[in-house]
SEDRENGU-757049 format. One line per 2 residues: number of its first residue (from 1); for each residue x, y negated, z of C-alpha. Coordinates in Angstrom, 2 decimals. Layout:
N
NUM = X Y Z; ...
END
This chain:
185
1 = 0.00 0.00 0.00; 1.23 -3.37 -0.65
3 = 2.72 -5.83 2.15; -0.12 -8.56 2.02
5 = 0.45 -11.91 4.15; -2.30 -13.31 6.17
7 = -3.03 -16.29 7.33; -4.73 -16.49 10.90
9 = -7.13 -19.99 12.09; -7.88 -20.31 15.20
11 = -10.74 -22.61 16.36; -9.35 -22.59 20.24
13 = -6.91 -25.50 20.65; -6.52 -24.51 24.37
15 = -2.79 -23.47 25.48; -4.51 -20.14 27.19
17 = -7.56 -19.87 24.23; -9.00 -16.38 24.57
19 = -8.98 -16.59 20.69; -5.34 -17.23 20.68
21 = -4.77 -14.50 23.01; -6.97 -12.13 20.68
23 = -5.10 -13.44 17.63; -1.76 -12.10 19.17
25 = -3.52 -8.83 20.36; -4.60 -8.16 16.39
27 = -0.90 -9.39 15.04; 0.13 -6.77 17.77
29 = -2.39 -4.35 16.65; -1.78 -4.52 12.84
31 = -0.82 -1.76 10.57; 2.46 -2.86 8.90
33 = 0.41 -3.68 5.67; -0.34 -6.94 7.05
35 = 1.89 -9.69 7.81; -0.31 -12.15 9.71
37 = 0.72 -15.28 10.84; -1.38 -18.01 12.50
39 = -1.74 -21.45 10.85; -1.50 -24.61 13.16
41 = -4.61 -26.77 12.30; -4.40 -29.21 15.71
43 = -2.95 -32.19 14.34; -4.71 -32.08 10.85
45 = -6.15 -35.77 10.75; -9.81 -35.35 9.51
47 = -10.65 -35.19 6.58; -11.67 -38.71 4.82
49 = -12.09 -38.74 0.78; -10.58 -41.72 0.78
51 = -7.32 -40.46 1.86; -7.27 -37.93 -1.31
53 = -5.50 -40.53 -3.44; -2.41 -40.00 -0.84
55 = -3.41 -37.18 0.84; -1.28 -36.56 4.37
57 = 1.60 -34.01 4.36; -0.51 -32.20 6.95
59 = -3.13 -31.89 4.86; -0.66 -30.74 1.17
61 = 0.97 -28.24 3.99; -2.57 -26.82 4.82
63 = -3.82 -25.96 1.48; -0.31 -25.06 0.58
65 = -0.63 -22.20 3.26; -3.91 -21.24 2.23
67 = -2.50 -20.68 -1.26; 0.23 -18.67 -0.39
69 = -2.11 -15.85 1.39; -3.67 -12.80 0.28
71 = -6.26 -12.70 2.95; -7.40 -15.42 5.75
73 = -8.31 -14.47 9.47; -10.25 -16.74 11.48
75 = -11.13 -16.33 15.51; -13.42 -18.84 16.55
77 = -14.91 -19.76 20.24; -18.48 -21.15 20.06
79 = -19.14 -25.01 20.65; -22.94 -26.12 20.73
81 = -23.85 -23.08 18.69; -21.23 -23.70 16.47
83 = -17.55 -24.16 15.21; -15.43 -25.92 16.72
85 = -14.71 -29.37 14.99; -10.83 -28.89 13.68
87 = -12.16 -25.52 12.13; -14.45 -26.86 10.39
89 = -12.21 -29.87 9.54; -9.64 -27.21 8.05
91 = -11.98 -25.38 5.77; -13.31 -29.15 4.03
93 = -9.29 -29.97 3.83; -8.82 -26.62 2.18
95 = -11.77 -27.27 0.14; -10.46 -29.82 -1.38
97 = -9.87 -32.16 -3.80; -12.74 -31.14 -6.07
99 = -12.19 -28.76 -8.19; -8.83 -27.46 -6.23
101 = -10.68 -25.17 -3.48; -7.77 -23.67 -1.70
103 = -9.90 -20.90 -0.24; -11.36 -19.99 -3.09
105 = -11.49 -15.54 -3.74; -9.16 -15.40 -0.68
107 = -10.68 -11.97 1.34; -11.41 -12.78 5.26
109 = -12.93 -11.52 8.25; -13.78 -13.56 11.38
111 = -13.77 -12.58 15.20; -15.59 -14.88 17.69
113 = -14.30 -14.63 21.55; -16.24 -16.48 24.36
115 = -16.70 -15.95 27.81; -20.04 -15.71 27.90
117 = -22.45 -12.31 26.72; -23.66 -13.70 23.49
119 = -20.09 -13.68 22.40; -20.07 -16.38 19.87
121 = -22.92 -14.65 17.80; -23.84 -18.29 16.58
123 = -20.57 -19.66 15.44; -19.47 -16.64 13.71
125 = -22.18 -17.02 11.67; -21.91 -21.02 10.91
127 = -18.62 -19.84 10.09; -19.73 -17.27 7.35
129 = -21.91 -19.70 5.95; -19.12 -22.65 5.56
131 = -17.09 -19.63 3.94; -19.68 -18.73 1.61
133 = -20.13 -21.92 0.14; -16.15 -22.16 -0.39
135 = -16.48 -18.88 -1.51; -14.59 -16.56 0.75
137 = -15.71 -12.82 0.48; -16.18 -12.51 4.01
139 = -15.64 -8.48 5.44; -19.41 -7.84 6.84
141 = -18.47 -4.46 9.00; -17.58 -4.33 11.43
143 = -18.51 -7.62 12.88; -16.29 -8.80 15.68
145 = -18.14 -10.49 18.71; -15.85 -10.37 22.05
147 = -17.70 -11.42 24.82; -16.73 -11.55 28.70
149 = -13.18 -12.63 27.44; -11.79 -13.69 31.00
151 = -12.15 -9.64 32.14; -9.87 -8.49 29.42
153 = -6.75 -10.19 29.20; -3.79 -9.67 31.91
155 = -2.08 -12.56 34.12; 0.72 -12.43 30.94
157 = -2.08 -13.05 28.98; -2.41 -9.35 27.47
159 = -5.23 -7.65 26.17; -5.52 -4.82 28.83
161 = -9.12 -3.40 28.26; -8.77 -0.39 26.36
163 = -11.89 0.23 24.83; -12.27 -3.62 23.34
165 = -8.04 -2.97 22.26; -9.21 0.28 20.04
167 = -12.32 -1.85 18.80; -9.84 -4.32 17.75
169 = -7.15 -1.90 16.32; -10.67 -0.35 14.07
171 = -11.35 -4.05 13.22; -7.69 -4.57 11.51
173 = -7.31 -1.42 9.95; -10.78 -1.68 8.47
175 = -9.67 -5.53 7.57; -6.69 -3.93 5.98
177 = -9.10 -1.84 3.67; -10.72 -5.14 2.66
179 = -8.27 -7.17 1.63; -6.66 -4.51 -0.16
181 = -9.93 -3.98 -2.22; -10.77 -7.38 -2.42
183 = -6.88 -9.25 -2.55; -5.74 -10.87 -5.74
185 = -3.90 -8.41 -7.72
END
């Protein structure tokens, strides 16, 4: 199988994001197929048509990074029922200029982590929607909804529950299958 690189969002700014932690947990977890690497979106400034004419090396550096992946990975927390604002922010910046959508066939798959029990049910899908309109062929199964996230992760900040780590390591390999079928040849 080929080595395919993959670029990893994460909608968690937070130095001890759950997502983050779960993003290291599935680089950990991945079969050597992937190559996954997560993309720094905090200091993108948003995104403002006007700016297009001279667009800001943060933003050429994005959509450079989108460009030079075979498959995307996004872990998102859930704010008001939704993404969080510099996710969103990233996907119109990769979207962009017209005509030049960065995103565009790129395969993906999406995990939302919260705290709470509903486990980021509603951003994960906000999130398929946004990628559907840049169109993203997003993996459909198996969905990824972590929930209770402060039981699972160690004071090193570790996943340590074993049954969400082999749900995780099914998740990647079956992510694995998807890009593969669905990559860019």
């Amino acid at each position: 199988m080929k080595k395919y690189k993959i670029a990893v969002f994460v909608g968690s700014l937070r130095k001890e994001s759950y997502n983050l932690k779960t993003g290291k947990a599935l680089i950990g977890l991945a079969p050597e197929s992937l190559s996954l690497e997560i993309v720094d979106i905090a200091n993108l400034p948003m995104f403002n048509e006007d700016l297009e004419a001279t667009p800001p090396t943060e933003w050429i550096t994005l959509r450079e990074q989108i460009h030079a992946a075979d498959g995307l990975l996004f872990l998102t927390p859930e704010y008001n029922r939704s993404v969080p604002g510099v996710l969103k922010n990233a996907i119109d910046i990769g979207s962009r200029p017209y005509g030049q959508n960065s995103w565009d066939g790129k395969p993906a798959a999406i995990v939302s982590v919260s705290i709470g029990n509903i486990s980021g049910f509603g951003a994960n899908h906000h999130l398929r929607q946004s990628l559907v309109f840049v169109n993203v062929p997003t993996m459909a199964q198996p969905e990824a909804y972590i929930g209770n996230a402060t039981a699972l992760f160690d004071e090193n900040g570790n996943l340590s529950n074993d049954s969400t780590k082999e749900f995780l390591k099914t998740f990647i390999e079956a992510f694995e299958k998807w890009v593969d079928t669905n990559a860019k040849k």
